[in-house]
Structures are given as C-alpha cells and as structure tokens.
C-alpha positions in Angstrom: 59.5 51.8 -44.0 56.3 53.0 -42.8 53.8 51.1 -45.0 54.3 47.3 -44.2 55.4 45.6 -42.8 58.8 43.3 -42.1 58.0 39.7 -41.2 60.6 37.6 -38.9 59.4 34.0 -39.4 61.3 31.6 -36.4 60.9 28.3 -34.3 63.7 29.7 -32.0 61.8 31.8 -29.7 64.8 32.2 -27.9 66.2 34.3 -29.9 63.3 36.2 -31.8 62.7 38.5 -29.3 66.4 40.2 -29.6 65.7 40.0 -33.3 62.4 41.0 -33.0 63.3 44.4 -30.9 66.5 45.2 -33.4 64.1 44.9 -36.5 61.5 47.1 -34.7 64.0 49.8 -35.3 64.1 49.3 -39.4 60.5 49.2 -39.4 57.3 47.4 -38.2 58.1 44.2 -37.6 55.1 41.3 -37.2 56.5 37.9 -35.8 55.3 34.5 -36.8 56.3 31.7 -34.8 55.4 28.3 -34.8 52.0 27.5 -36.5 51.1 31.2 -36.2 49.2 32.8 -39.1 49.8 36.5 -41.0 48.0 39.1 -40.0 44.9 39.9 -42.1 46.1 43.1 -44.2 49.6 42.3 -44.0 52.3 43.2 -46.5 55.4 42.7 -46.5 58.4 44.9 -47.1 61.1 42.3 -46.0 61.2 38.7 -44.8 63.3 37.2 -41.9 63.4 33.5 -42.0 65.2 31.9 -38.9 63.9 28.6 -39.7 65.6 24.9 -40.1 64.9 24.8 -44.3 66.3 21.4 -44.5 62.3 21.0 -42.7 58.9 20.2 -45.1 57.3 22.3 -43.0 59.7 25.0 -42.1 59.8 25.5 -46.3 55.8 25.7 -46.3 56.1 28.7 -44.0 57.9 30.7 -45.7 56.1 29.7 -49.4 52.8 30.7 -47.6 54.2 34.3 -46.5 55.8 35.1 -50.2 53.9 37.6 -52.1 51.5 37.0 -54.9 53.5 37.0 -57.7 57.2 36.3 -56.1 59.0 34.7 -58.8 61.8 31.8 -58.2 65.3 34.2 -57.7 67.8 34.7 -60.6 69.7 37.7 -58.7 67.4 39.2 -56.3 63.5 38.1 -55.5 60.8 39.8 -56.8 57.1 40.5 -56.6 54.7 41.9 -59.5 53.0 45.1 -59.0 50.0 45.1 -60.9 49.5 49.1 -60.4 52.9 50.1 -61.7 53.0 47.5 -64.1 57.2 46.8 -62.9 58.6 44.6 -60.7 59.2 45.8 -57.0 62.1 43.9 -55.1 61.6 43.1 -51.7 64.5 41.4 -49.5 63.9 37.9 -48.1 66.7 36.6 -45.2 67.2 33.5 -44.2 69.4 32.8 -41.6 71.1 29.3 -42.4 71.5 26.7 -39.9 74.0 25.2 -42.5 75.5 27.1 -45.8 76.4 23.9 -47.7 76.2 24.5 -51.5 72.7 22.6 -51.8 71.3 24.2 -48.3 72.4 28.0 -49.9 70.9 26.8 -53.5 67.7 25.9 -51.5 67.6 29.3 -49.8 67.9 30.8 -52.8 65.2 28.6 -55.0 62.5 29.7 -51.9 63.4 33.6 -52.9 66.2 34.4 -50.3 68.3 37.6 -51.4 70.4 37.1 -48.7 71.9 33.9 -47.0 73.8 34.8 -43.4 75.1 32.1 -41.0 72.2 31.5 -38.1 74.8 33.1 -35.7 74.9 37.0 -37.4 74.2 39.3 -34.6 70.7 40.9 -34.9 71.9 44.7 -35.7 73.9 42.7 -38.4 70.7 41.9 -40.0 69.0 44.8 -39.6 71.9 46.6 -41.1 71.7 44.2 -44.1 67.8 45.0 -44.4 68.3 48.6 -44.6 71.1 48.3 -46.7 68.9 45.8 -49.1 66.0 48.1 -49.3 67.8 51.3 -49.6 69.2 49.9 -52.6 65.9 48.2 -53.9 64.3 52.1 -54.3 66.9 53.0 -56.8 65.1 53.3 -60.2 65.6 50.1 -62.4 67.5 52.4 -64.8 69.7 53.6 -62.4 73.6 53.2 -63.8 74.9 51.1 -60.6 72.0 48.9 -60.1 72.9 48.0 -63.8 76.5 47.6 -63.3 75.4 45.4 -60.6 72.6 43.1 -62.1 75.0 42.7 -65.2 78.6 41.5 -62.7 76.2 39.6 -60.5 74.8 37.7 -64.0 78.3 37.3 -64.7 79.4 35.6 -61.4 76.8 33.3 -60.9 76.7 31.6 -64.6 81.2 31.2 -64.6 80.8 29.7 -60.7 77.7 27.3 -61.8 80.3 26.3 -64.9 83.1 26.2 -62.4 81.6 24.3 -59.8 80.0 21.8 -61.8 83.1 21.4 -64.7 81.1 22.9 -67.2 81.4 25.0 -70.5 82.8 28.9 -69.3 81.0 31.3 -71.3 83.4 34.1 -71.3 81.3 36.1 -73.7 79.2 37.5 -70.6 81.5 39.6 -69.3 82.6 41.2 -71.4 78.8 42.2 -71.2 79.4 43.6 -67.6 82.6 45.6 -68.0 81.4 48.8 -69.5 78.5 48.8 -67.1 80.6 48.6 -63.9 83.0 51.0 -65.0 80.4 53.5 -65.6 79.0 52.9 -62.8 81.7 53.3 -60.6 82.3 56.3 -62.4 78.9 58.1 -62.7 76.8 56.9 -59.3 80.6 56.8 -57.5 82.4 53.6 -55.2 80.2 54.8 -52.4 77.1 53.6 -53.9 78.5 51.0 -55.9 80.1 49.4 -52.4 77.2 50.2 -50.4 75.0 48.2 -53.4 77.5 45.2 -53.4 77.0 45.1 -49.5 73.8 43.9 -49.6 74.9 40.7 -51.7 74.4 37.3 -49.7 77.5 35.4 -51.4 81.1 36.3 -49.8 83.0 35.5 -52.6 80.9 37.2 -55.2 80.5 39.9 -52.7 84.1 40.3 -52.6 84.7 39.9 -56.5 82.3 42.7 -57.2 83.6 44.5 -54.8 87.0 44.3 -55.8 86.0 45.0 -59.5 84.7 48.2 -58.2 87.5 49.1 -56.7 89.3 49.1 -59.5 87.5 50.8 -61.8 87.6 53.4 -59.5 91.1 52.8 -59.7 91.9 52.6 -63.3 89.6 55.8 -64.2 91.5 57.7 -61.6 94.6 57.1 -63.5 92.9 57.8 -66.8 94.1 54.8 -68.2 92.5 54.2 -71.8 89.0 52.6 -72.3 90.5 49.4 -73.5 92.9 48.8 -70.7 90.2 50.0 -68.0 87.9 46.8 -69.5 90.9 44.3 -69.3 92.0 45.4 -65.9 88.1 45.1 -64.9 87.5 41.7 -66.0 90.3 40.2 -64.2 89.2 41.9 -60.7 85.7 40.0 -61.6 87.0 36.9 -62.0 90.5 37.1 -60.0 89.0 34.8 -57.4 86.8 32.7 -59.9 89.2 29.5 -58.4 87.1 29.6 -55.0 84.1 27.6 -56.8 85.7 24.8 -56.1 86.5 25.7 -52.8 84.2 23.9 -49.9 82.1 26.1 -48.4 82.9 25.3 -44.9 85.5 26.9 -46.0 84.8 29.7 -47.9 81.9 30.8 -44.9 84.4 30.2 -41.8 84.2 32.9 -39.1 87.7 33.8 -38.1 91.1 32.0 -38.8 91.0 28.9 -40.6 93.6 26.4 -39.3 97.0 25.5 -41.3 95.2 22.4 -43.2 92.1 24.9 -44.4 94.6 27.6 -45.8 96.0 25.0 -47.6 92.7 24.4 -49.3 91.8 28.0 -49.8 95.5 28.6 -51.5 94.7 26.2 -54.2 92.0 29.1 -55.2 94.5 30.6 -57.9 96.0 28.3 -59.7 92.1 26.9 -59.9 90.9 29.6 -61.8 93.6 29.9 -63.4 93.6 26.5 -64.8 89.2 26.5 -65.6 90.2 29.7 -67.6 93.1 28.6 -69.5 91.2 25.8 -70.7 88.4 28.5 -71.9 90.6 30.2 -74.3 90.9 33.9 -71.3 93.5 36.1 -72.5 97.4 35.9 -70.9 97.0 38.9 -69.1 93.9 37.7 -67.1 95.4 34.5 -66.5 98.1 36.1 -65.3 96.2 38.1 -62.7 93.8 35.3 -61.7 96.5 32.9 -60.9 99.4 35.6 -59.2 97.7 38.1 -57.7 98.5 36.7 -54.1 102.2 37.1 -55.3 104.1 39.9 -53.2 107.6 41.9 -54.1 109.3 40.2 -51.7 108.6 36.6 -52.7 106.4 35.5 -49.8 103.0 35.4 -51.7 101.8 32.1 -53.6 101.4 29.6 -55.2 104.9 30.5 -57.1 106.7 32.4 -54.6 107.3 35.5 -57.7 109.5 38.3 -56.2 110.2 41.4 -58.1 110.5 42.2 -61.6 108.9 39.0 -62.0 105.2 39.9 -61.0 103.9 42.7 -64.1 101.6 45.7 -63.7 98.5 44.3 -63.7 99.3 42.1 -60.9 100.1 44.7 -58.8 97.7 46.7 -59.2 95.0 44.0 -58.8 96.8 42.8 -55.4 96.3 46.4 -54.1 92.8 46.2 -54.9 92.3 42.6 -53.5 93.4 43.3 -50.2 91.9 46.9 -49.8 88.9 45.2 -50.3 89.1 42.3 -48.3 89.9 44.8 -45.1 86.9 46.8 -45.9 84.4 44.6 -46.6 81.7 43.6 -44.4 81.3 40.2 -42.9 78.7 38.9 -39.9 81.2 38.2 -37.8 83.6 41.4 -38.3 83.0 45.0 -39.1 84.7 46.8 -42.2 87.6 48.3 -41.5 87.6 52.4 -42.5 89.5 53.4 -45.5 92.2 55.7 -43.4 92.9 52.2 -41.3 92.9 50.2 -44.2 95.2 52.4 -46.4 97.6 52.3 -43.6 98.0 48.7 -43.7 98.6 49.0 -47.4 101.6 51.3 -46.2 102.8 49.2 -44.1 103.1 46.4 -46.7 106.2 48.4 -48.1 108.2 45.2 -48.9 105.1 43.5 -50.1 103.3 46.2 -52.7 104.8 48.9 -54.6 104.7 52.0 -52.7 104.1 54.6 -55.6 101.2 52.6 -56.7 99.9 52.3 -52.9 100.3 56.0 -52.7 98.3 56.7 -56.1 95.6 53.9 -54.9 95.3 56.6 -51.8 94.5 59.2 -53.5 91.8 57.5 -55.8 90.3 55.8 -52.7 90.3 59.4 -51.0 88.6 61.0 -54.2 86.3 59.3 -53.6 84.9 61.4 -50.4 86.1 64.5 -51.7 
C-alpha cells in the first residue's frame, strides 16, 4: 500500500489519533478532521469515515473525498480507471453511530463497502482494510471473487424481497450455486472465508460463509453435482428469516437477553414461511426452517429429536454452527478450527457424531 494513500475522515478527535496510529501500520494514512481539506495530489486507496451520517454536512465530506468516477454501490464501490480501461475497487468504512436498516442503506448509497458499529476496536479495522484490499487485487476473473459477487447478488435482492414483502426471485440462485461450489473447490475455503470476511453485513457474512463451508463439505464427500447444488442453496438461504429480524438485534455485541432470543428464534420458521409461499423445493424448506433442530430434541422452533430431523438437516446444522464459532465479528475474534471442531465433539447428544467426524476431516483438508 505504498502508492496512496488511506484517508480517516472524523469529528471525534478523541479517538482518531488511536485510529490514526493503527491505520499508519496498513499504509499511509492522511487525516481529515473537521473543515479540513485533502491534500493536493492525494489518492486514495481506502476510506475511513468516523462521521455522524445522519449529518448534511458530515455526508458532504465524505462525497467531496470519493474518487472521480465512484459509482453508487451494488456489492462493493468502485472507481473508473481511465488507463486500464476496468474498474478498480477501493474499500470505503464507515463506522456507524447507529446500524438501523435506513442509517446502513445510507452508508451504503454514499459508497461504504463496509458498515462496523462506531465502537470496533481500531486493529479491528485495520484488519478489515487489509482484508478488503487484499481481496480487491484479485483479478476480476478470478473463480472466488466470482463465486462471491454472484451469492452476494443473491443475498441482497431475496433480503430486499424479504424485508419489504416482495416478489422472491428464486431464479438467481440457482445462478450462484455452480460458482461457489467451484470456488470453494478451485481457489480453496481459505480464500473463499478470508473473501467473505471482508463483507460489511453479519448475516449475509454468515450465509456465505456457511455456504462455503459446505461446499467444501459436500465436495469432500463426493456427493453428486446435483445434490452438491441443492445442499448449497439451502446454506445460502438457511438464515434468509433474519430479514425480518430488527437490527438491533441482528448487530447486538454479546448475549441478547431472554425477550431478544425470542425474536431472533422466530428467524426459521420466517424464512421458512417467505419461501414456501415462493414455490422453494421441500428439501430447502426443510433446512431453512429445522436446521436449529438438535438429536436430542432441544433445538427449535419444533423441538424434532431423532429420526425425525433428515440428512440435509444435519449436515447443514454442522455447517451453521462451525461457522458461527469461526467467524469474525468486532467485538469477538474467530475461534480456530481445532477449538471449534472440539466443540462440535462435544455436542455428541446434539449432532451426529460420524458426520462431525467426516466434517473434521474436510475442514482439516483444507490446510493439508
């Protein structure tokens, strides 16, 4: 990160300078406080905006700093380069004061690529900033940037329809399978996870790293081409219930309280419901709404035990929870794959232990 340079933009001078010394270690970093202006020359390889957005003037600073060229997001922002005549990405983080859904869709319609709560500690973000522009120098073409763009297009069109009770157009991924599953199994889960890391939304973080997971899952057990797709699309839309979910919710640090997991157990029998009504296949629906089911009846929202929850379920609940240990969050770090593998064995009464024991070995191919 040598040429340019990253730009914190902040009215909290109380807290730039810690940001400003932790970003300093990613690359050049040039603050802009207050009315300050851009140095002359200036280009930016990343944006860090800890400003108030719901402010007129707080949204003019950042506009004014965007490159020439940056174009309102779809997945990830983007700024023309007229030399290479392609599109070079460039991460934009915006440290939110509030994650409401219209305060998030903001961020996003300014160019953000990544939203973290205001509190994320400042090696957090400089994590997520090497993480974002590490996976930004990937060729276009390359398979798990693909795989990526095509489940992210996925995500956000069925959580828009979710949210807002419209039409599910189920048609698109199907669009997405074949490219995660070769991604997965051509670039590896390494890159594929440490892609999906650099996603601002939790819960499509989590999807698409879940779906992921499982491919690497399903093509470790060789199962056939067909049944690797169906398998795939429901760990991309097992969790699709949470659009209806509040985000207070959804973004808590820590514990929620007995009310809250109420809420946020609602989440299956959700999707399941939005994708009945779009015409999804049994098996899906099957998944979607039972795959916080356990063996020995203690899971929800029916309380299954045994014989009672199929295959795909249980597979799919492995999956789920390996990823939700693993993954990385602003307030937590992930947990490493022999921890979180043993906490899958521990579960003895809850998963099926041969399948635990095969998902072992397919995560630990994966470093071999």
């Amino acid at each position: 990160m040598n040429d340019g340079a990253i730009l914190l933009l902040t009215d909290r001078p109380d807290r730039s300078a810690a940001l400003e010394t932790i970003l300093n270690t990613v690359g050049r970093c040039e603050v802009v406080a207050g009315d300050g202006k851009l140095s002359l020359g200036t280009r930016p390889i990343a944006i860090v905006a800890d400003l108030t957005l719901t402010r007129r003037e707080s949204v003019g600073r950042l506009r004014a700093v965007l490159p020439v060229g940056q174009a309102t997001p779809q997945i990830v922002s983007q700024v023309a380069n007229p030399v290479a005549g392609r599109v070079v990405r460039i991460p934009v983080i915006c440290l939110m004061r509030s994650t409401s859904d219209q305060d998030l869709r903001q961020a996003r319609d300014l160019g953000a690529t990544v939203c973290l709560p205001a509190y994320t500690a400042p090696h957090l973000v400089a994590q997520v900033i090497r993480d974002q522009v590490s996976a930004r120098s990937e060729t276009a073409s390359g398979v798990s940037g693909q795989g990526i763009v095509r489940a992210t297009e996925a995500l956000t069109g069925l959580f828009a329809a979710a949210r807002e009770g419209g039409d599910m157009a189920l048609g698109v991924v199907e669009a997405g399978l074949t490219p995660i599953l070769a991604a997965v199994r051509e670039g590896g889960l390494t890159q594929w996870l440490d892609t999906v890391w650099t996603h601002d939304d939790a819960t499509y973080q989590h999807c698409l790293l879940v779906a992921g997971v499982s491919a690497q899952f399903v093509n470790f057990l060789q199962f056939r081409e067909q049944d690797r797709q169906h398998f795939v699309r429901a760990a991309l839309l097992h969790d699709l219930g949470k659009a209806r979910i509040p985000q207070a919710i959804l973004n808590k640090p820590g514990r929620l309280d007995a009310d809250e997991m109420a809420i946020m157990r609602t989440h299956p029998v959700i999707g399941y419901e939005i994708l009945r009504d779009s015409g999804c296949d049994a098996a899906t629906l099957s998944a979607v709404r039972h795959h916080h089911e356990m063996l020995d009846g203690s899971g929800y929202p029916d309380g299954l035990a045994g014989s009672a929850i199929g295959d795909t379920v249980r597979l799919l609940t492995i999956c789920d929870i390996y990823a939700a240990l693993t993954e990385r969050r602003s307030y937590k770090p992930p947990m490493p794959m022999r921890d979180a593998l043993a906490v899958l064995e521990s579960m003895d009464t809850k998963l099926e232990a041969g399948l635990v024991r095969c998902f072992g070995d397919a995560m630990s191919a994966t470093t071999a």
